[in-house]
N, C-alpha and C positions, 0 to 999 in steps of 0.2 A: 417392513417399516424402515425409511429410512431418515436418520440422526443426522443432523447438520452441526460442525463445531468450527465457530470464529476463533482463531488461535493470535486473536488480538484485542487488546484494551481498546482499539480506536474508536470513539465515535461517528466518525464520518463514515467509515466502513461500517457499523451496524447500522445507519441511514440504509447505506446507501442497497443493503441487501435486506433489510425491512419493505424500503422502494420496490420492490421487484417483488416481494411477497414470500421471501423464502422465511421458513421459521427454522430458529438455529438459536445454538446456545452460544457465551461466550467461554470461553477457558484462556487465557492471556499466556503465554508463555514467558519466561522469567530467565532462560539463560544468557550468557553471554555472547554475543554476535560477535562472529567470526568470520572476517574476511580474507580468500584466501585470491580470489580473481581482482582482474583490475579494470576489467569494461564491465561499464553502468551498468549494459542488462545481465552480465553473468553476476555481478553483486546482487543485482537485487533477485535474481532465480536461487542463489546461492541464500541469500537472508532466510526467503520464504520458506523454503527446504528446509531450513535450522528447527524454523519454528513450528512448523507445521509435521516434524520427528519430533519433536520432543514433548508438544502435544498427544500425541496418537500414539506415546507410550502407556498414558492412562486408560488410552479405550483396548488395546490389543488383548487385555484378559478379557472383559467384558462381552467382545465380539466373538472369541474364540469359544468361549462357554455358551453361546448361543444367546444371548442376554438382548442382543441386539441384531437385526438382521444385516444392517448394513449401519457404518458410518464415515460422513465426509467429513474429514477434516480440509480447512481451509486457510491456510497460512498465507501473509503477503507484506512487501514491503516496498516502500516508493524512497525513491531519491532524484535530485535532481542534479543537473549534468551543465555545466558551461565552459567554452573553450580548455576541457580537458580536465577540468576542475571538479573533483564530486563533491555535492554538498546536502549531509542530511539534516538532521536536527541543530538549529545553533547551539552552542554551549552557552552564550551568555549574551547582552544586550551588544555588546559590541561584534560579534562573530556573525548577531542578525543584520544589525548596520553592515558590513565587510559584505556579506552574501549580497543583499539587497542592490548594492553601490555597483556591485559586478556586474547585476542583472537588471538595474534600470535604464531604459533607452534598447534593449537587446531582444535578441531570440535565446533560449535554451530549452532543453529538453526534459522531459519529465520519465520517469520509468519504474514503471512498477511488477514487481516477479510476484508471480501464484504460484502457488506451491497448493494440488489436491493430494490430498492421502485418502485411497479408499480402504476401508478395513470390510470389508465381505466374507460370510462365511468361505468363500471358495476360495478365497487369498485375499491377497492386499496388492495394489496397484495403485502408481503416485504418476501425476502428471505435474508437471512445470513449465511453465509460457509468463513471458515477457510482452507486455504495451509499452510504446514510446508516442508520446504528444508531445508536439513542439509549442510550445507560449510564445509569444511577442509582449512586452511590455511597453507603455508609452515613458519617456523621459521622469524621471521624477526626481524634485530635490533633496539635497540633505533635509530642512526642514520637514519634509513631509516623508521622510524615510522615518529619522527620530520620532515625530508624532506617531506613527502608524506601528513603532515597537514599544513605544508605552502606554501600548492600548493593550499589551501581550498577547495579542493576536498570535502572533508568529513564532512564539517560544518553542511551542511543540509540535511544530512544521517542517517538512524538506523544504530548504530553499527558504525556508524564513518566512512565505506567505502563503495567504486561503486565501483560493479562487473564488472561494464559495459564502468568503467572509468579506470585509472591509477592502482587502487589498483586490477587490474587482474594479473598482475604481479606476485602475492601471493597467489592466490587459488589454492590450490593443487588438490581440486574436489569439486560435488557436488553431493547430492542425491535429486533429487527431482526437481520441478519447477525451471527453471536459471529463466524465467521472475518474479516468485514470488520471486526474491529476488531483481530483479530491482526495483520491487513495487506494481506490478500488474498482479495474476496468469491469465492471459488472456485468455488462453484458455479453466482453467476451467469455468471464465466468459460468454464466448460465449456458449460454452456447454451450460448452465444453459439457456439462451436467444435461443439456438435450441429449447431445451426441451420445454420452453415456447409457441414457436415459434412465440417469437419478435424477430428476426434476421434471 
């Protein structure tokens, strides 16, 4: 049998791996993030890793005593990237205004790190891989920047918007993964769980 564990609160990411049909549990992780790199995709392979160890300290007795024959844990984190600028969750109504203002009329990039941790009776083996999609947004003004963060859409967002929510409105395109920008490149996940073949 194999255990599946989300090593995160997100909604969008339990969508988006309900979507595909995988059944898993949540267990959120609570530590402190720690950044110690400084390009986008090493932050965010570096995030997942955090959380996706500190997770899979709870299953390592469990798996080891036989309790479980296998279990994946799946840790991940997105941020998004503009002319050199990282930017994850706003801190407040104004920091989402500041992001937004940078990134309307533009391209930047989106990026999100998986972090697998397998716990198997025969050992424990972790993979980590990085998605990058690029956005375009169409121009947009302060009015409708303000209107669209006191909807609080964006509070709990990289980049201050959902693709997936109200601020579609504004995308002019994308290159690359749309689910890696809701949160979670999925299907390159699952791939990786073929290749395993734990899925």
């Amino acid at each position: 049998m194999i255990k599946y564990i989300l090593a995160s609160n997100s909604p969008r990411r339990r969508e988006l791996l309900e979507q595909v049909g995988l059944k898993f549990e949540v267990v959120s992780s609570h530590g402190e993030e720690i950044i110690t790199k400084q390009l986008p995709h090493e932050i965010v392979e570096e995030l997942s890793f955090q959380k996706a160890t500190e997770v899979s300290q709870k299953y390592v007795q469990s798996v080891s005593t036989g309790k479980n024959d296998t279990t994946v844990i799946i840790g991940a984190d997105t941020i998004v990237a503009y002319n050199g600028t990282i930017m994850g969750k706003p801190k407040d109504k104004a920091d989402a205004a500041g992001m937004l203002t940078q990134l309307q009329g533009n391209t930047h990039q989106v990026y999100t790190g998986v972090t697998l941790i397998i716990l198997a009776p025969e050992g424990r083996k972790t993979i980590t891989f990085y998605e990058k999609t690029s956005v375009s947004f169409y121009p947009i003004s302060n009015e409708r920047i303000a209107a669209y963060i006191e909807t609080g859409e964006p509070m709990d967002k990289a980049g201050a918007y959902a693709i997936q929510g109200r601020f579609a409105a504004y995308v002019k395109g994308i290159n690359g993964d749309y689910n890696n920008v809701v949160g979670l490149p999925v299907a390159r996940l699952m791939n990786e769980l073929f290749s395993l073949k734990l899925a």
